[in-house]
C-alpha positions in Angstrom: -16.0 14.9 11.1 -13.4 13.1 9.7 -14.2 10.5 6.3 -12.9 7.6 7.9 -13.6 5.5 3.8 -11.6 8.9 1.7 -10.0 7.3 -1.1 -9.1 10.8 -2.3 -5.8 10.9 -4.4 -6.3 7.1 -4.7 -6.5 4.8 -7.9 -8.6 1.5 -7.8 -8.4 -1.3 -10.6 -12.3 -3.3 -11.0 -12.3 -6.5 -12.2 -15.4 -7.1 -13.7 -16.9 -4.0 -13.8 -19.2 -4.3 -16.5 -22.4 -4.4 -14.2 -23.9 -5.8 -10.9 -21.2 -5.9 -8.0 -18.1 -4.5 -10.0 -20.1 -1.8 -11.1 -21.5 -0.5 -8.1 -18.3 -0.7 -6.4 -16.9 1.2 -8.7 -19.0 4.1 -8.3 -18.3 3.9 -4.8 -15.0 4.5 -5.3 -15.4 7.6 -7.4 -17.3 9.1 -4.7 -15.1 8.3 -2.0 -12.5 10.1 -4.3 -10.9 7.4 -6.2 -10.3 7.3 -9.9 -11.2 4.2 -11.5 -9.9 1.8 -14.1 -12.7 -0.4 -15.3 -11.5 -3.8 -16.5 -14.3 -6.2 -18.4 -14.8 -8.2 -21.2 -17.8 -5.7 -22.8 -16.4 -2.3 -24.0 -20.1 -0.8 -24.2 -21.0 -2.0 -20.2 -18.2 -0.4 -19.1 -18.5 2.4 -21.5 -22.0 3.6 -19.2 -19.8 2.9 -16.2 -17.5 5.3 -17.3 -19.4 7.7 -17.9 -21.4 7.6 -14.7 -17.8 7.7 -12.9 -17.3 10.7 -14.7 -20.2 12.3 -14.1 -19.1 12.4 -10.2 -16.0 14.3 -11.2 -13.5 11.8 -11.1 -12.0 10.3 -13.6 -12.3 6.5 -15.1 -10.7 4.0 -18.0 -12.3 1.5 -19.6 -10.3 -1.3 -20.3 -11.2 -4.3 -22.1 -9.8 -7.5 -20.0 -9.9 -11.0 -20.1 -8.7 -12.3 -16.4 -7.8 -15.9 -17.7 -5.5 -14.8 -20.4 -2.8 -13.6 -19.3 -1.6 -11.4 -21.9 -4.8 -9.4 -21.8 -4.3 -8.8 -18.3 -0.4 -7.7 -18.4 -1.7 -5.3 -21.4 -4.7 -4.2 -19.3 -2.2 -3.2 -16.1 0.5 -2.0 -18.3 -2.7 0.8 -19.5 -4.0 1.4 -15.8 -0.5 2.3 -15.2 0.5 5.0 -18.2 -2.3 6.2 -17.4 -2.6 6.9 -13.9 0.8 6.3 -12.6 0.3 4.4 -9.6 -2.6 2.1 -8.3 -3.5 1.9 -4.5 -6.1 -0.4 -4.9 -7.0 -3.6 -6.8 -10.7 -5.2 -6.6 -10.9 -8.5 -7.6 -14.2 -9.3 -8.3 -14.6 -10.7 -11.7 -16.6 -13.9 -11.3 -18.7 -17.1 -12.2 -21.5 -19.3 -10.8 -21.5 -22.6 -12.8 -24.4 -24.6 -12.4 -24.4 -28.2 -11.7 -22.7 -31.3 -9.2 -19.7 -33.0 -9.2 -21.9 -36.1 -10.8 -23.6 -33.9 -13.7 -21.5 -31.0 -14.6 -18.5 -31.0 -17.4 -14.6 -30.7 -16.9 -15.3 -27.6 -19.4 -17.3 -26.0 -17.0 -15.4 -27.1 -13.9 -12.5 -25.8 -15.2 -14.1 -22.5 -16.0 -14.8 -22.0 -12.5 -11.3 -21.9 -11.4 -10.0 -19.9 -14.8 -12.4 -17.2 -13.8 -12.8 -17.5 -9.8 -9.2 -18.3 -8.6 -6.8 -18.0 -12.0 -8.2 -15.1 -12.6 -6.8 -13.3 -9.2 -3.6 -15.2 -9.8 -3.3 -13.2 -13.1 -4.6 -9.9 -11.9 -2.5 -10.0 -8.3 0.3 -11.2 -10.8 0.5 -7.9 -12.6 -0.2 -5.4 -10.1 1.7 -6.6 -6.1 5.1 -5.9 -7.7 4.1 -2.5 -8.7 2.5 -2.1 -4.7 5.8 -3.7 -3.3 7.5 -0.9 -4.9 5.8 1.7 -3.6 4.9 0.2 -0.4 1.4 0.3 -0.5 -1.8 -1.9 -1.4 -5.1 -2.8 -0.3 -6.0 -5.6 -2.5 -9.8 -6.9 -2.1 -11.0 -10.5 -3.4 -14.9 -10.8 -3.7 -15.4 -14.5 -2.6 -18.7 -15.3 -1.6 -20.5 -17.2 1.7 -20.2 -20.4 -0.3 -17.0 -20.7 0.7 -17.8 -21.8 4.1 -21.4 -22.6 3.6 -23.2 -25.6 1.1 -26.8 -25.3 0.0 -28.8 -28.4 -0.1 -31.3 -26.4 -2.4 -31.2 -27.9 -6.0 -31.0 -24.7 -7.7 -28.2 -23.6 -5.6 -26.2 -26.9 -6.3 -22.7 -25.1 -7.9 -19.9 -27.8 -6.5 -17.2 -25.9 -8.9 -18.6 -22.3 -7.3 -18.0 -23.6 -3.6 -14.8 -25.3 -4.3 -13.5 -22.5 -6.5 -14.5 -19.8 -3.8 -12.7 -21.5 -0.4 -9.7 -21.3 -2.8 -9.8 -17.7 -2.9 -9.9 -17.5 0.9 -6.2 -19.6 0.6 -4.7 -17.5 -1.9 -6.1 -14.2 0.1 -4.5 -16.0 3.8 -1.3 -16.9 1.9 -1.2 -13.5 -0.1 -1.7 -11.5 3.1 1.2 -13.4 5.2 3.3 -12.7 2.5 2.5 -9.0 1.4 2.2 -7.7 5.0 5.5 -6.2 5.6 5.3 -4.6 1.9 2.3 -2.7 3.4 0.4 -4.5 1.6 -3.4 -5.5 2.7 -5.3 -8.7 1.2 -8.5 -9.7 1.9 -11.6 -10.9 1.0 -15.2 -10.7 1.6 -18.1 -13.0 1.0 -21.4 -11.8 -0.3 -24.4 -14.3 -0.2 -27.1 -13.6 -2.7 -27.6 -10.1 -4.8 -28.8 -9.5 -7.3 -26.8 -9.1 -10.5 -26.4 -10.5 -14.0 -25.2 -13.6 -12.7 -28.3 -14.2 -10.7 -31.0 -12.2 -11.9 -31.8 -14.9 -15.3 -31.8 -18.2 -12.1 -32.1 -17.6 -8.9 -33.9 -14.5 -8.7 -36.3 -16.3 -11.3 -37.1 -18.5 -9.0 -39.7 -18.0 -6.6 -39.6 -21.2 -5.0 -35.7 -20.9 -4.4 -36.3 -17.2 -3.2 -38.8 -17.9 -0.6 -36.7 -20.9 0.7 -33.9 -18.3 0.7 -35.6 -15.7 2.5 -37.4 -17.7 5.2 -33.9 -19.4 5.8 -32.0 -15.8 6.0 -31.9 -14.0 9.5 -32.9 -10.8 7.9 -35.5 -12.6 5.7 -34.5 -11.1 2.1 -31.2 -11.0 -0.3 -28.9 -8.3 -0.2 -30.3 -5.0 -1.9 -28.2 -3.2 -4.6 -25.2 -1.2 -2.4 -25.0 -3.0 0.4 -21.7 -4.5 0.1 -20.4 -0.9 -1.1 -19.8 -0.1 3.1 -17.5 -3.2 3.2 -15.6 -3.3 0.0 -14.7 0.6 0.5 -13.8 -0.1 4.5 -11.4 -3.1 3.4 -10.2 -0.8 0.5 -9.2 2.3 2.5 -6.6 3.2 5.2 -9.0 2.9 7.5 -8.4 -1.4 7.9 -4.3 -0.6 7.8 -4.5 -3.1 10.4 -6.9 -5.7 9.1 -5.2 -9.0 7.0 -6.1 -12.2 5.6 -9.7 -11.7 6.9 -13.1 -12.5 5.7 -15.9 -10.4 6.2 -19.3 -12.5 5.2 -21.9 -10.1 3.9 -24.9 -12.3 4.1 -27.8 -10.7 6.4 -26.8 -13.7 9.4 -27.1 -16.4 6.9 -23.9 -18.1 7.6 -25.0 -17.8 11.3 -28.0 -21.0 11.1 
């Protein structure tokens, strides 16, 4: 039967893939055949990333990476590059969930929001579409989320800077898709509701009155385990969506549906 997801000759750039997300799609790309630059701020998380890439058979960079600063990523592309050769795929999925309403949080920490959720694809995309226009080929992936195009009334859900931040990516991925298309070029983005990962796991997942209001609101009455957006990110990744632009997949168990 033919692997409809083989990434086999391919080579995919991870933002954030220290832990959580990042990493596990990382890992899914090694298996699908994909080698794997690994771009982070912690040398160390990416270091047991690497090594479990490895261990697959396929080969994997660490690269230390700060998506806001510009200069960090050009030197962190300009290594993916003289090392590999080529890269097919980019994952954008570096992220952060500040806390807090437009009436009670900082300019600090909205502004962090968009360095990290939006600038930080800016910089990334920046660095890496020419390259794809030039060989005429990409599959470019931006992890949003479901807060995008859904609020949460909940108090400890309250991020105004995470929602806001978030529906931008969805305009940069519509606007980076109508212009990439005829390059062969394939943006879009997907929006996970709540997994657990480092962001998470020291709030909401400490909180077992936000949990059960999550799950008894949730169609499939539970957050998303650890892999479950792995089937997505590798479809919208591989040649298998050669056809699919500008879209966004919500992963969210129905969620978004009530």
């Amino acid at each position: 039967m033919e692997n409809l997801f083989d990434l086999t000759g391919k080579v995919a750039v991870v933002t954030g893939a220290s832990s959580g997300i990042g990493a596990d799609a990382a890992l899914a790309y090694a298996k699908a055949g994909a080698d794997v630059a690994l771009l982070a701020r912690r040398l160390e998380k990416l270091n047991e990333v690497k090594a479990a890439i490895e261990s697959t058979g396929r080969k994997a960079i660490a690269v230390v990476c700060d998506v806001t600063k510009e200069e960090s990523v050009k030197a962190a592309m300009e290594t993916v590059l003289s090392t590999f050769g080529h890269i097919d795929i980019l994952l954008n999925n570096a992220g952060i969930a500040v806390r807090g309403g437009v009436d009670s949080m900082s300019e600090e920490d909205w502004n962090k929001s968009f360095d990290i959720n939006v600038k930080g694809i800016f910089l990334t995309s920046k660095y890496v579409v020419p390259h794809m226009k030039e060989r005429g080929y990409g599959k470019i992936v931006n992890i949003a989320s479901v807060n995008a195009v859904v609020a949460d009334k909940h108090d400890t859900f309250i991020r105004h800077s995470y929602n806001a931040s978030k529906s931008a990516v969805l305009g940069l991925t519509k606007g980076m898709a109508a212009s990439y298309a005829k390059h062969g070029i394939t943006v879009n983005a997907i929006g996970p509701a709540l997994f657990e990962s480092e962001m998470t796991a020291e709030t909401l997942f400490k909180s077992e009155q936000f949990l059960n209001a999550y799950n008894a609101a949730n169609p499939a009455g539970r957050p998303g385990n650890k892999g479950e957006l792995n089937g997505t990110i590798l479809y919208l990744s591989c040649d298998t969506s050669s056809y699919v632009q500008g879209q966004f997949i919500i992963v969210d168990g129905g969620g978004a549906l009530v």
